[in-house]
N, C-alpha and C positions, 0 to 999 in steps of 0.2 A: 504494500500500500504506500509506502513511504517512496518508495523506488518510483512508482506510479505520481504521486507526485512532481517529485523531483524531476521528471519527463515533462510533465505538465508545465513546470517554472522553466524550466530552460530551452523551450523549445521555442522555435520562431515563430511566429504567427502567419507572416507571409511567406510562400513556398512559391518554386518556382514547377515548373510541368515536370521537370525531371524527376522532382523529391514527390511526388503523388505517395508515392507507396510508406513515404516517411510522414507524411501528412496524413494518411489514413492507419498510419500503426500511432501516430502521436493521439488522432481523433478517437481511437479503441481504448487507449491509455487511459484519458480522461472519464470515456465512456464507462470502464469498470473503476476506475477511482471514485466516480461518482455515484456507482451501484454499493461499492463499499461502503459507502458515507451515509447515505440514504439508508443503508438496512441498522445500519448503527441507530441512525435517527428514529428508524420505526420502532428499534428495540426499544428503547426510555421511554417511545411515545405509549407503546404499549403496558409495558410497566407502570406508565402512572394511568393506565385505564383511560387515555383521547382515543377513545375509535375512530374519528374522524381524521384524524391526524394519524392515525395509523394507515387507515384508507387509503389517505391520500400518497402519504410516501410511500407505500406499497404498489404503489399504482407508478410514480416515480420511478422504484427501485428497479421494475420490472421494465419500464422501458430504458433505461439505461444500459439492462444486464442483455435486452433484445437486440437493440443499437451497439453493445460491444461485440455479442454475438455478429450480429449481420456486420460489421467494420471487418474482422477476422476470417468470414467466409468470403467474402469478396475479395480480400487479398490473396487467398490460395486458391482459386480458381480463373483471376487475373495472372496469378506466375505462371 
């Protein structure tokens, strides 16, 4: 997760056509760093009994974890 970060902070924002594929492993990065984060958040939400707040980041968590998913398979079937 930390690693996953650290990818996230030091990565460029702008990419040229060549780095696609580092653009799209940087974009996955985020994509599960962000899933990680989110289920953390639903964990406490749940723990203090916000169902709605659990809902929601749930609902979050899952497209995050879809979106790193789908980032990961487009790049091994583009190589």
């Amino acid at each position: 997760m930390a690693e996953q970060l650290s990818r996230y902070r030091n990565s460029d924002s702008e990419a040229e056509p060549a780095q696609t594929t580092d653009v799209e492993a940087h974009s996955r990065a985020v994509a599960e760093y962000l899933g990680d984060m989110l289920g953390q958040l639903e964990s406490m939400a749940r723990h203090q009994g916000f169902d709605l707040l659990v809902y929601l980041l749930s609902m979050a968590r899952v497209e995050a974890e879809t979106t790193a998913r789908d980032k990961g398979s487009r790049r091994r079937t583009s190589a």
